[in-house]
C-alpha positions as CSV (number, residue, x, y, z in Angstrom):
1,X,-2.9,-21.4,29.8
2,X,-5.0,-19.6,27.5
3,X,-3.9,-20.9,24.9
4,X,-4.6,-24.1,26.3
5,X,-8.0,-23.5,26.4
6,X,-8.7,-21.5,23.0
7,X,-6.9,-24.5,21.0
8,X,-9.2,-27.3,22.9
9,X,-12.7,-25.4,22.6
10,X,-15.2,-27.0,20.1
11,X,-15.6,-25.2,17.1
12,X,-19.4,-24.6,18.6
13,X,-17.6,-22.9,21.1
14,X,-15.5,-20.4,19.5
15,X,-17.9,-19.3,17.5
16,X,-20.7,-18.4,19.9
17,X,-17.2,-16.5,21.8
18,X,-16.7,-14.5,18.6
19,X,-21.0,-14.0,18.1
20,X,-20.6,-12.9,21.7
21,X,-17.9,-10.4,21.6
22,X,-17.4,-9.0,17.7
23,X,-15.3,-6.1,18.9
24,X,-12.8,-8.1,20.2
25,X,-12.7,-11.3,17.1
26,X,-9.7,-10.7,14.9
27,X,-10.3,-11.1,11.2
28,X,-8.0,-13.8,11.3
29,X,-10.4,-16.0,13.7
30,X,-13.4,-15.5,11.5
31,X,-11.6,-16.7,8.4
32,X,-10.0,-19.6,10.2
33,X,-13.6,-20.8,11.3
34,X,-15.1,-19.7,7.9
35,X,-12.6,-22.3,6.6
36,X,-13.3,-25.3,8.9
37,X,-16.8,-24.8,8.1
38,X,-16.8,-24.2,4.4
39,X,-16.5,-28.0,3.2
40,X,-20.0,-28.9,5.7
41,X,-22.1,-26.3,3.6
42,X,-24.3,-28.9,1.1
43,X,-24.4,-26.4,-1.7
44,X,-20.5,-26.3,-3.9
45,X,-22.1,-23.1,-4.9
46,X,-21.9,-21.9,-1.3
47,X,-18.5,-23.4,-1.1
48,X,-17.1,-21.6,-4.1
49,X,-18.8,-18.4,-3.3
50,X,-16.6,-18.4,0.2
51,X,-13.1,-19.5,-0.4
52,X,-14.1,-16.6,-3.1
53,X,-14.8,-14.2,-0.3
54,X,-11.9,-15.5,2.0
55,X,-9.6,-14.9,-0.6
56,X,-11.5,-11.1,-1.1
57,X,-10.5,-10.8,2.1
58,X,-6.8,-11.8,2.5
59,X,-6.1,-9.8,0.0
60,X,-7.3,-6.3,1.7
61,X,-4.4,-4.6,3.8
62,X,-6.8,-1.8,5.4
63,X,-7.2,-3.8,9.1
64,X,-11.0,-1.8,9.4
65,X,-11.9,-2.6,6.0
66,X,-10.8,-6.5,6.7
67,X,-12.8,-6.9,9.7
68,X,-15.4,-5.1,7.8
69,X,-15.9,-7.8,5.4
70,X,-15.1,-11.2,7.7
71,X,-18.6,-9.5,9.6
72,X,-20.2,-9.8,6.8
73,X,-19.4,-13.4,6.9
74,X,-21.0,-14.1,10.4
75,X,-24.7,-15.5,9.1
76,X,-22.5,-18.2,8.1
77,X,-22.0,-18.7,12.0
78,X,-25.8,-18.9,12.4
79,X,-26.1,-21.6,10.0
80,X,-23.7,-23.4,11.3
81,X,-24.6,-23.6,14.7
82,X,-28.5,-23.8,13.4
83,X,-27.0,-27.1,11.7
84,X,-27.2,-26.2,8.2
């Protein structure tokens, strides 16, 4: 049933979950929401500059080091749910 529920929350929704709790975000999460909201940033520039980064970060095999990085990602989270 959890599942049920993580696949149907809004996209609002997960984020503010993984704002709320870091510790417990895998790396994989952030980059999945990184990626739905990549193509609603205005600037290609800002575009470019992520799938960049989210492909920085695929690559990396250290699992610290990973989550590391995808935290550095989270103002994107912010600006997001500020609405751009």
């Amino acid at each position: 049933m959890g599942d049920f529920i993580k696949i149907h929350m809004t996209l609002e929704a997960k984020i503010q979950k993984i704002l709320d709790n870091i510790d417990d975000a895998s790396s994989d999460d952030i980059i999945e929401i990184i990626k739905q909201i990549q193509p609603q940033f205005r600037s290609k520039l800002t575009t470019e500059y992520l799938q960049g980064k989210i492909q920085k970060i695929s690559d990396i095999s250290d699992g610290v080091e990973k989550k590391k990085q995808c935290t550095s990602l989270l103002p994107y989270f912010d600006w997001y749910l500020q609405g751009l």
